[in-house]
DSSP file (Angstrom, degrees, kcal/mol; ACC not computed):
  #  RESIDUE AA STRUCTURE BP1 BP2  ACC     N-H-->O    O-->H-N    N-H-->O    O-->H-N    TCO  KAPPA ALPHA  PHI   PSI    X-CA   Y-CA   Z-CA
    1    1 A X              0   0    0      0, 0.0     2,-0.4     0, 0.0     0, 0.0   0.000 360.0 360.0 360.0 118.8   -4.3   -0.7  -23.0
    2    2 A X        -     0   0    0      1,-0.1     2,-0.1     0, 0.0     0, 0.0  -0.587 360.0-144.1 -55.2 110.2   -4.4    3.1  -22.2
    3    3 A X        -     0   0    0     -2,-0.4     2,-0.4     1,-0.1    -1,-0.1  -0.406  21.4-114.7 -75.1 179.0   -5.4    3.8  -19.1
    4    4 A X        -     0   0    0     -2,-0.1     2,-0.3     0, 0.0    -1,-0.1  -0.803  25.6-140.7-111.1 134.6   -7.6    7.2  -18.7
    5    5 A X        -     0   0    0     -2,-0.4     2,-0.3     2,-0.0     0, 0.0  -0.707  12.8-160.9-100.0 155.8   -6.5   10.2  -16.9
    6    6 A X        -     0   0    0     -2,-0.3     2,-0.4     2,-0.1     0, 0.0  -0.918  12.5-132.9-115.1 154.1   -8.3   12.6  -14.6
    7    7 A X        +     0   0    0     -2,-0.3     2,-0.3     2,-0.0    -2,-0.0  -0.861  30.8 151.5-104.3 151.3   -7.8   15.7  -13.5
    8    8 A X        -     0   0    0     -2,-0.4     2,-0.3     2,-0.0    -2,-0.1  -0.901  27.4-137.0-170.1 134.1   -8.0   17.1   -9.9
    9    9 A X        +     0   0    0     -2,-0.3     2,-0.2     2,-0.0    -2,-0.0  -0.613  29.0 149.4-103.4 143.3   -6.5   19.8   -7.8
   10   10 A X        -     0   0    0     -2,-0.3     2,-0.3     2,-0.0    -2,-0.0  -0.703  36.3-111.0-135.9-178.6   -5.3   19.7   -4.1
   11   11 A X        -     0   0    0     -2,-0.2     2,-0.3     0, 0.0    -2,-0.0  -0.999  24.4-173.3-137.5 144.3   -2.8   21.3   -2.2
   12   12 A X        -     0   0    0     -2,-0.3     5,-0.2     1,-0.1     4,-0.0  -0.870  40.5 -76.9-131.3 175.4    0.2   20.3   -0.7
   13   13 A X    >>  -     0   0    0     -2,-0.3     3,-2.9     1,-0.1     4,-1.6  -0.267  40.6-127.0 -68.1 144.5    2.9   21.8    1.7
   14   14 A X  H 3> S+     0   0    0      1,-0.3     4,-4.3     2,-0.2    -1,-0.1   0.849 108.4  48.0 -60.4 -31.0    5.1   24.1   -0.3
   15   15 A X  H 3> S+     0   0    0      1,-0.2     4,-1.7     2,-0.2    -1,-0.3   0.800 112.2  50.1 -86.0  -0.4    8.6   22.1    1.0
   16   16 A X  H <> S+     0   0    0     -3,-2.9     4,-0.6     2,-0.1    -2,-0.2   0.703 113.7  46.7 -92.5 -10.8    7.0   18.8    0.1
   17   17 A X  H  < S+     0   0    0     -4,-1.6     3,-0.3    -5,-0.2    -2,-0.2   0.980 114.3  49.3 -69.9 -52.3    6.1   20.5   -3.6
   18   18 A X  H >X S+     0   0    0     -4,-4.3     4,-3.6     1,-0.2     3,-1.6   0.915 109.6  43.8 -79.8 -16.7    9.3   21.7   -3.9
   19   19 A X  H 3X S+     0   0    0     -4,-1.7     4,-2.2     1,-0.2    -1,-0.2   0.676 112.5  55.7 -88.9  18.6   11.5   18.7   -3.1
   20   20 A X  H 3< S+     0   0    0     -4,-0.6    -1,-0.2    -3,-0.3     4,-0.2   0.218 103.3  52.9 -99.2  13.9    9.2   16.6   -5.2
   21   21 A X  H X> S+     0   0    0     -3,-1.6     4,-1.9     2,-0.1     3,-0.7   0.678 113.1  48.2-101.9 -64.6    9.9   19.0   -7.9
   22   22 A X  H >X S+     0   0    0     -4,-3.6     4,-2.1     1,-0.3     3,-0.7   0.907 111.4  48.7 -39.8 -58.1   13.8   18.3   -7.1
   23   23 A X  H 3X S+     0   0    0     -4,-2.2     4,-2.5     1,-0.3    -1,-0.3   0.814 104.0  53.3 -80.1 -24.1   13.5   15.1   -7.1
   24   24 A X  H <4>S+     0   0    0     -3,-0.7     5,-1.9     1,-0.2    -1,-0.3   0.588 113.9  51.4 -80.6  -1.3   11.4   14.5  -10.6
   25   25 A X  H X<5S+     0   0    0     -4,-1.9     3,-1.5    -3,-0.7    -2,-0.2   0.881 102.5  55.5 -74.9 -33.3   14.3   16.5  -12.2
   26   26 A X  H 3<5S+     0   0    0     -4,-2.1    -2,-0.2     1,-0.2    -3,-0.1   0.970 120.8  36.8 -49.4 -64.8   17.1   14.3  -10.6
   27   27 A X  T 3<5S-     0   0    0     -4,-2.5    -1,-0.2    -5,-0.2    -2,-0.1   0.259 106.2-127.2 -96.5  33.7   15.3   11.7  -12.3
   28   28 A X  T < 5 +     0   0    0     -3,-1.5     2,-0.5     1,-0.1    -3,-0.2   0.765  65.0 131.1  22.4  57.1   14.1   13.3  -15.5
   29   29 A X      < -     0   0    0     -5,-1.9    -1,-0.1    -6,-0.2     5,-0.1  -0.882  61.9 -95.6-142.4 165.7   10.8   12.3  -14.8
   30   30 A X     >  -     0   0    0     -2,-0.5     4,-1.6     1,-0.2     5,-0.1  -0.096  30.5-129.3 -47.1 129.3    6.9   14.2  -14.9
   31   31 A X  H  > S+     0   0    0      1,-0.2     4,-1.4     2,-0.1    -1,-0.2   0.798 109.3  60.6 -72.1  -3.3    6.0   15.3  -11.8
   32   32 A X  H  > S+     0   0    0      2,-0.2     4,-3.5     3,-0.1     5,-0.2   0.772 101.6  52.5 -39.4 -52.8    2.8   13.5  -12.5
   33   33 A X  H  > S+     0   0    0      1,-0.2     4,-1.8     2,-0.2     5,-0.2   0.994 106.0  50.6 -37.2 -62.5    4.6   10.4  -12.8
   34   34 A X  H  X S+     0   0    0     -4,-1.6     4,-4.1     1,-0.2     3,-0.3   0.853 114.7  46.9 -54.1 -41.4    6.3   11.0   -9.4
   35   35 A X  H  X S+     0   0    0     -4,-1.4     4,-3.1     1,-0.3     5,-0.3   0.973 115.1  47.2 -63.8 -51.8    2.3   11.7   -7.7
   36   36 A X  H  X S+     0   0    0     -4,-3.5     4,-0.7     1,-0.2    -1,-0.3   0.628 110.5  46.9 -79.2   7.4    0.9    8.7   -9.3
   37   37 A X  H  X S+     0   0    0     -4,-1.8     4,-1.1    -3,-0.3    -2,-0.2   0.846 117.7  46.1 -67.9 -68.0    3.7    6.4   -8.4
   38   38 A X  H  X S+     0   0    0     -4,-4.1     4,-1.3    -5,-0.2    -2,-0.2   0.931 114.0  46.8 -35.7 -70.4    3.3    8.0   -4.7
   39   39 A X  H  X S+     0   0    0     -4,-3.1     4,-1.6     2,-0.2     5,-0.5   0.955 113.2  52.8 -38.9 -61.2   -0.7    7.6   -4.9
   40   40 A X  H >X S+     0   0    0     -4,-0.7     3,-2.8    -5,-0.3     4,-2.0   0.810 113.5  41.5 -35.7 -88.1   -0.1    3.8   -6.2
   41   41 A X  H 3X S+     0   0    0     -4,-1.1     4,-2.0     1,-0.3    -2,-0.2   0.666 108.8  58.1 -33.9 -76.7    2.1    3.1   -3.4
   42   42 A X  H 3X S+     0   0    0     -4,-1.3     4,-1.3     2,-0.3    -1,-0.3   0.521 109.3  45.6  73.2 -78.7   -0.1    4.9   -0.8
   43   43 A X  H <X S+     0   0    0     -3,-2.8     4,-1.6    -4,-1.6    -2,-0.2   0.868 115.1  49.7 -94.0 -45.7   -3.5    2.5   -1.8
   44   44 A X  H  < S+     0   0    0     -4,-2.0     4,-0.3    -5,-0.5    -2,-0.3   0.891 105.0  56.5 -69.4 -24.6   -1.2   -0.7   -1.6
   45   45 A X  H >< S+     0   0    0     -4,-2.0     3,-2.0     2,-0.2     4,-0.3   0.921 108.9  42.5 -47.8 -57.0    0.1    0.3    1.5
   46   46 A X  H 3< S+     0   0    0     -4,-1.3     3,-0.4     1,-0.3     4,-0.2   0.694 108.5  72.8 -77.3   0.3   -3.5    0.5    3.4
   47   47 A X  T 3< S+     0   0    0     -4,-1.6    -1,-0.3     1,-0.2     3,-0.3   0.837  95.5  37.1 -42.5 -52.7   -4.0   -2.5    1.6
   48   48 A X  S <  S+     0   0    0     -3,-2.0    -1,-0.2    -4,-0.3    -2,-0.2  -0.069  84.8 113.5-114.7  22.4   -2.0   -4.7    3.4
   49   49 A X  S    S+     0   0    0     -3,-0.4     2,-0.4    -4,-0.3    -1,-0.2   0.826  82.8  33.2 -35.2 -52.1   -3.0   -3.0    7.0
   50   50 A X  S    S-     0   0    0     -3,-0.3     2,-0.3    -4,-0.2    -1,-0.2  -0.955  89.0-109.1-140.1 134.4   -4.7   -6.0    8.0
   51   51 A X        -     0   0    0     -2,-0.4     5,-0.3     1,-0.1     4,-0.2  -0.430  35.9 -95.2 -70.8 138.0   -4.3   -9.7    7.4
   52   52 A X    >>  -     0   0    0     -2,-0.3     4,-2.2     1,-0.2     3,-1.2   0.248  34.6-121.1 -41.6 158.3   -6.0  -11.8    5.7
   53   53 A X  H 3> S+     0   0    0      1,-0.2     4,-1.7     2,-0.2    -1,-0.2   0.901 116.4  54.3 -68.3 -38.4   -8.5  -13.6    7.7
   54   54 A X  H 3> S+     0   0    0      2,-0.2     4,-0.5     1,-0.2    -1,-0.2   0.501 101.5  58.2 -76.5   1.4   -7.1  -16.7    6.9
   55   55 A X  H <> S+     0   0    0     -3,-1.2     4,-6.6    -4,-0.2    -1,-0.2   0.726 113.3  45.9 -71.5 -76.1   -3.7  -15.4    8.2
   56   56 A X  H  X S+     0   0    0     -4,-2.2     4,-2.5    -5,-0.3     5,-0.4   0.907 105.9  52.0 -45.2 -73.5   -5.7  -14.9   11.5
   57   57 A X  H  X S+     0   0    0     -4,-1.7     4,-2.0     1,-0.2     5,-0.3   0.831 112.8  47.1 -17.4 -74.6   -7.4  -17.9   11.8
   58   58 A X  H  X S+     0   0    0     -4,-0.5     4,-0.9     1,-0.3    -1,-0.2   0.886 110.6  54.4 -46.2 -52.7   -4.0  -19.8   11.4
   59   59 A X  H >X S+     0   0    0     -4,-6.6     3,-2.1     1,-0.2     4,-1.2   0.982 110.2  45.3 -53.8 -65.2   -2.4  -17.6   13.9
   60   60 A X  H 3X S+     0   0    0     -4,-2.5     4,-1.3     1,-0.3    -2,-0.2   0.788 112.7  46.7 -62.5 -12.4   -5.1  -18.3   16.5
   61   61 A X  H 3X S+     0   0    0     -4,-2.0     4,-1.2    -5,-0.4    -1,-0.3   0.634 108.1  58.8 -90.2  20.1   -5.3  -22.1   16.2
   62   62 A X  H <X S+     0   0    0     -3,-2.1     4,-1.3    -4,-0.9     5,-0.3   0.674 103.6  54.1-101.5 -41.2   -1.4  -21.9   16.3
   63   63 A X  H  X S+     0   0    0     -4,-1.2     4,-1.2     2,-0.2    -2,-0.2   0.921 113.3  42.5 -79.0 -51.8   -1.8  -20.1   19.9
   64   64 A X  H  < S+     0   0    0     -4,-1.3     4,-0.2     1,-0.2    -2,-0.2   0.848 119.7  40.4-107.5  23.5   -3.8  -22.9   20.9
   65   65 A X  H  < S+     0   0    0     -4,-1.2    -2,-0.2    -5,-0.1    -1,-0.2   0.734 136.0  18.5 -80.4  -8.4   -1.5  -25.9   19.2
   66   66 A X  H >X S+     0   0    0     -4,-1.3     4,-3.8     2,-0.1     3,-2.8   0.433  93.9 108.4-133.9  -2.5    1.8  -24.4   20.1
   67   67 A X  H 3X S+     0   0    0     -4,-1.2     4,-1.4     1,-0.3    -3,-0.1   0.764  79.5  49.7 -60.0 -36.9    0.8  -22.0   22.9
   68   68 A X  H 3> S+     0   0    0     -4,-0.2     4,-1.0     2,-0.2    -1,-0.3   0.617 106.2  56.2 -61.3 -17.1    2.3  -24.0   25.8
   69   69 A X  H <> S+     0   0    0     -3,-2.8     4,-2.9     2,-0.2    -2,-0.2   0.805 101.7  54.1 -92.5 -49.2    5.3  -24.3   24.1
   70   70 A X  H  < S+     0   0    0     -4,-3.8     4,-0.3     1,-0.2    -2,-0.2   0.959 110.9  49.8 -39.5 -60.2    5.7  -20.4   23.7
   71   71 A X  H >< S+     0   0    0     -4,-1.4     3,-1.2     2,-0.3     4,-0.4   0.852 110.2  45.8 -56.1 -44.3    5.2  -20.2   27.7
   72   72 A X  H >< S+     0   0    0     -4,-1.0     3,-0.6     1,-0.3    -1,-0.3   0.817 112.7  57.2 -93.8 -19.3    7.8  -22.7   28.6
   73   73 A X  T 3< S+     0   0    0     -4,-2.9    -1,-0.3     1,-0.2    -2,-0.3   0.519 105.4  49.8 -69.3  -1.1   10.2  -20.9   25.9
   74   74 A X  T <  S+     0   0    0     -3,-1.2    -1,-0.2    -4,-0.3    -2,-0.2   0.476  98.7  60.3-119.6 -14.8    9.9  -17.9   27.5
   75   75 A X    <         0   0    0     -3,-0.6    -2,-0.1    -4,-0.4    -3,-0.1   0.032 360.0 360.0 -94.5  12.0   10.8  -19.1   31.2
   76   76 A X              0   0    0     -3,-0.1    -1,-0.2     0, 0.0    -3,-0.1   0.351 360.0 360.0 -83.3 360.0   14.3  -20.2   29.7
């Protein structure tokens, strides 16, 4: 399946244009490629910001099943 492209202009600072010019020649590749690889990476990052609630959850009853255990490890 083709995805669909858009287009849309920004601006970015001129030494991050050019060594992202360098570097999609080093690696014979579009400098489109390089942005939407970048962008990709980018959204999956703020993605994983915060943990799942059910992460959380686990973590706090964990504090208070194991939470004494922590304290007396920590006066060693």
């Amino acid at each position: 399946m083709r995805q669909i492209r858009e287009k849309f202009a920004t601006q970015v600072n001129s030494k991050t244009l050019k060594a992202l010019r360098a570097l999609a020649r080093e690696e014979g590749r579009q400098l489109q490629a390089l942005i939407d690889e970048a962008l990709g990476d980018l959204i999956e990052k703020h993605k994983n910001v915060r943990p799942r609630p059910q992460v959380m959850a686990a973590n706090l009853a964990s504090h208070g099943k194991f939470g004494p255990l922590r304290q007396a490890g920590s006066l060693a």
